[in-house]
C-alpha positions in Angstrom: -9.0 81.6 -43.8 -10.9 81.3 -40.3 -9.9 80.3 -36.5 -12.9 77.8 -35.6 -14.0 76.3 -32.7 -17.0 73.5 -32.9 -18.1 71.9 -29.9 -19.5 68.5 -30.0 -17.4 67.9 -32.9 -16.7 64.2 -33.1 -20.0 62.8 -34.1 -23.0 64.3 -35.8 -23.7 67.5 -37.0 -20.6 68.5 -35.3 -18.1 66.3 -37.2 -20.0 67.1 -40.2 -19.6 70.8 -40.2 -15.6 70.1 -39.0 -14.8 68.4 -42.4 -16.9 70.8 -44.6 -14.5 73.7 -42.2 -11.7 71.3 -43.0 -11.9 71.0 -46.6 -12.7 74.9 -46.8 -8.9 74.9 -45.4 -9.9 76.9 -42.1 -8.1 76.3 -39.0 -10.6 74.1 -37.2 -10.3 73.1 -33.4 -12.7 70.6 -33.0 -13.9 69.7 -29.1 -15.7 66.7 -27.0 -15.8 64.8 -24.2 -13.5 62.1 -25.8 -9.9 62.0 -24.5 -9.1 61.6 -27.9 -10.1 63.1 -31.2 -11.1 61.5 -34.7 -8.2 61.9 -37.5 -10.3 64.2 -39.5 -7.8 67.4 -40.1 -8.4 69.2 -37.2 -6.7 70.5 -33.9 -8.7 68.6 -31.4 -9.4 69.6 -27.3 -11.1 67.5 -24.9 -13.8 70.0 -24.1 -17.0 69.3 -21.8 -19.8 72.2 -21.9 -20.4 71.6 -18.1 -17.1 72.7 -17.3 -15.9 76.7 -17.0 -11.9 75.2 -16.7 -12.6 73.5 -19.8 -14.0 76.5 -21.7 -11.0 78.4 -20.1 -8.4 76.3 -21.6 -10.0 76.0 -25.0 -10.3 80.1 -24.3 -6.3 80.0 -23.7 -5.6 77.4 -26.5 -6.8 80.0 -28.7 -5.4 82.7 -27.6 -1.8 80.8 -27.4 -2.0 79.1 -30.8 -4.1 80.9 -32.9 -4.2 84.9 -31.0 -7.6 84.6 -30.8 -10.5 83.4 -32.6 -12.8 83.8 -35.8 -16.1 81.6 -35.3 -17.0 80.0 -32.2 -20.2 77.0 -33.1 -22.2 75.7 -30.0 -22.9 72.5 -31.9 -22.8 70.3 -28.5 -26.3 68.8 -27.1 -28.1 65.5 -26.2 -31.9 64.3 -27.1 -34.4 64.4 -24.5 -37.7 64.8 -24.5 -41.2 63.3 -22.5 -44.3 63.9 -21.0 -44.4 66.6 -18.1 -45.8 64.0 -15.7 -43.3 61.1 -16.7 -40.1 62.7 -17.5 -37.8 63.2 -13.9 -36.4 66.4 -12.7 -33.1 64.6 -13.1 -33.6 64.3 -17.0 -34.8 68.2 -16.8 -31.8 69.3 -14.9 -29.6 67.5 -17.3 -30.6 68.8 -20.7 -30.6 72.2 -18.6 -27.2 71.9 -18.3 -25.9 70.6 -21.8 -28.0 72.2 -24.1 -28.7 75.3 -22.7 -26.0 76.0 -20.2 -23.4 74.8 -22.2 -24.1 77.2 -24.7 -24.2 80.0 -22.4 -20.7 79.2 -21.0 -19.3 78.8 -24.5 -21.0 82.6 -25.4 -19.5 84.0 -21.9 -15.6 82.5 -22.4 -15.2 83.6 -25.9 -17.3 87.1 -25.5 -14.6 88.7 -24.2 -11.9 87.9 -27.1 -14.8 89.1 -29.5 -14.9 92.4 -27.8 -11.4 92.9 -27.7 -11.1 91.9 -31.1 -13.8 94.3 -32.2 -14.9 91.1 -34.6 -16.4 87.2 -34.5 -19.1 85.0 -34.9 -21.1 83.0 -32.4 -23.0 80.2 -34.1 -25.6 78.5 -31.4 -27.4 75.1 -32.7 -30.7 74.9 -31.8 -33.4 73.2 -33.1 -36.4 73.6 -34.9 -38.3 72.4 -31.7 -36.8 76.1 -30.6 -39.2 77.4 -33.0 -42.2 75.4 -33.1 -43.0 73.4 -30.0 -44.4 70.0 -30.4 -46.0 68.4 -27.4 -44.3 65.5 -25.4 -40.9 67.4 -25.8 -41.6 70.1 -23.0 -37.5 69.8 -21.7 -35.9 69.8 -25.3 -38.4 72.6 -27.0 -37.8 74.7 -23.5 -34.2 74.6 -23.7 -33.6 75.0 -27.7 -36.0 78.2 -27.1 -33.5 79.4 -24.4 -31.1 79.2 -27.1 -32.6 81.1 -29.5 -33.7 83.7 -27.2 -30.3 83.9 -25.8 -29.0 84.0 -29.7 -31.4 87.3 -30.5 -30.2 88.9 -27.4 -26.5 88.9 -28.4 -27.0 89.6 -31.6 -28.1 92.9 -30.3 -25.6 93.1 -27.4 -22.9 91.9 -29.5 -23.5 94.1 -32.6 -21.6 97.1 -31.3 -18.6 95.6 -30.7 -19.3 94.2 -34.8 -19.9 90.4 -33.6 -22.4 88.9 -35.4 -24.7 86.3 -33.8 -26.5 83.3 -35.2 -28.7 80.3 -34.5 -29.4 77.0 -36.4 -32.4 75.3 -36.4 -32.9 71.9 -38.6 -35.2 69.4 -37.9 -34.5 66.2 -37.2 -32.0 64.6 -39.6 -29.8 61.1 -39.6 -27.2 61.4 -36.6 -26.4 59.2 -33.5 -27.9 61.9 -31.2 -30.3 59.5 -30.3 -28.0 57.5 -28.6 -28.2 60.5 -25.4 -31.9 59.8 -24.9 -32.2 58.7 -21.2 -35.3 59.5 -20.3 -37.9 58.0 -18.2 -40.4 58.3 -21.1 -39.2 55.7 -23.3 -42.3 55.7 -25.2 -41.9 59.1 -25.8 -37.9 58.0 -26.5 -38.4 55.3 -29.2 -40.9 57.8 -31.0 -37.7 60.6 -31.0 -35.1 57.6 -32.2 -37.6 56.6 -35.0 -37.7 60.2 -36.6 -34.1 60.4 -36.0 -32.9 57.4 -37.4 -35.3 57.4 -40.9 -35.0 61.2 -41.7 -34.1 61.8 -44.9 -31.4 64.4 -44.1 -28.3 63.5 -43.3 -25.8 65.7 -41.3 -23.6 66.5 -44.3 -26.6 67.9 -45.8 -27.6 69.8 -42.5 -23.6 71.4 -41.6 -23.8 72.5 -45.8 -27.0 74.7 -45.1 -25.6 76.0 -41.9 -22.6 76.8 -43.2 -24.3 78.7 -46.2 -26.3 80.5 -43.4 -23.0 81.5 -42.0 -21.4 82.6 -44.9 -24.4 84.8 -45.7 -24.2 86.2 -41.3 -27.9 85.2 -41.4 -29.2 85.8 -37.8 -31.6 82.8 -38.1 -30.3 79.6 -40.0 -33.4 77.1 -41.2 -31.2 74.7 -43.2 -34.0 72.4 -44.5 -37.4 72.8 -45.7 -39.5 70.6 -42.8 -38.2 73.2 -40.4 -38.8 76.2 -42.5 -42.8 75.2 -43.4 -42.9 74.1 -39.4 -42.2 77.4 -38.6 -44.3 79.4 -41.3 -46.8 77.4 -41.0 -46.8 78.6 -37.2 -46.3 82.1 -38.2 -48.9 82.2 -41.0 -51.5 79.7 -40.3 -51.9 79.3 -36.8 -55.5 77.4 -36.8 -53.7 74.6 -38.8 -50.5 74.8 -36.7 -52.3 74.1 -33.4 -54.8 71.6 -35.0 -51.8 69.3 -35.9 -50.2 69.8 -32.5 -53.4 68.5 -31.2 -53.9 65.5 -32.8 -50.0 64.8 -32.4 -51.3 64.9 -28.3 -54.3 62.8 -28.9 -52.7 60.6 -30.7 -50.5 59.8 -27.6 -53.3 60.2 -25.0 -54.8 57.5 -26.8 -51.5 55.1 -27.0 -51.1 55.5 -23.1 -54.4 55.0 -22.3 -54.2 51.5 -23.7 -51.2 50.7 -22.2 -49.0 51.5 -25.3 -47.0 53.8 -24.2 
């Protein structure tokens, strides 16, 4: 049985891949920004990913009720997205913060434990849109790259100490993440919420994958197959990977050109 920690655990992926940890019968401490937590089995800690004292208590909870931990998953993150020229430095600075930052402050509490433990497992969620970079989504593709170019590099740094190092990336699949979107661009917005909200995945089917990628300590975790031909399609046929990029572009050149968007 594992010590786990999931951020972003009461809604979405998060509370997904808590109740499959649950019914596994691992410890689980799920986190948010909630004061309170949803009756689902777990330990739960108001946690917010902008905050060091936060991640220094859930650090200490830990330590105090568990002596350290097993599997740490930066699951928290918001939707964003939008054209460079429309989309504010505000929304920018923002997604920054959550969705790349927070992840980086999660991997710096919990580092140390790992190393002293000589053992662990970091888990970031990314995105697809880390891997393959549609257009219109400049903020959200930039910062889900950060995380999985911040994932490769600890799974080297890390590896000595034996911590293993992974990174999720699904595509879009049925959650209420579009409820963050805040964005100036609400053409670019509704598009996001559309694909969101009449996926086919749901985020029982997402968490399953991931936690199958975990079990096998695969570095990068595809968990469906629109992400995975995405990315080989990028890798493999390039020509046909930039042609559909384009016309995703032209498409919305011609929409705001005639005031639709």
């Amino acid at each position: 049985m594992s010590r786990v920690l999931v951020t972003g655990g009461a809604s979405g992926l998060g509370a997904a891949l808590v109740a499959q940890f649950v019914a596994e019968g691992h410890q689980v401490l799920s986190t948010d920004v909630y004061d309170d937590g949803p009756d689902d089995g777990a330990s739960y800690l108001r946690l917010d990913v902008r905050s060091p004292e936060d991640w220094a208590t859930a650090v200490e909870w830990c330590e105090q009720n568990w002596g350290g931990l097993d599997l740490l998953v930066n699951n928290a993150g918001i939707a964003t997205g939008g054209r460079i020229d429309v989309e504010s430095l505000d929304e920018w600075d923002r997604v920054v913060d959550i969705n790349l930052m927070g992840v980086v402050r999660g991997c710096r509490a919990f580092t140390p434990v790992f190393k002293r433990q000589r053992s662990g497992h970091i888990v970031n969620t990314a995105s697809a849109a880390g891997l393959v970079h549609p257009p219109m989504m400049s903020s959200y593709n930039t910062v889900k790259a950060g995380v999985v170019a911040l994932s490769e590099t600890l799974s080297h740094e890390l590896h000595p100490y034996d911590v293993t190092v992974s990174v999720a990336c699904p595509s879009f699949f049925r959650t209420n993440l579009a409820d963050s979107i805040q964005g100036a661009d609400t053409a670019m917005g509704a598009t996001a919420r559309q694909l969101i909200e009449k996926s086919p995945r749901s985020a029982e089917d997402v968490a399953a994958g991931v936690i199958a990628g975990i079990r096998k300590k695969q570095f990068l975790i595809i968990p469906d197959r629109p992400a995975l031909m995405a990315w080989r399609t990028k890798r493999f046929a390039r020509p046909l990977y930039d042609r559909q990029m384009r016309k995703i572009a032209a498409r919305a050149r011609d929409r705001a050109e005639s005031g639709n968007g």
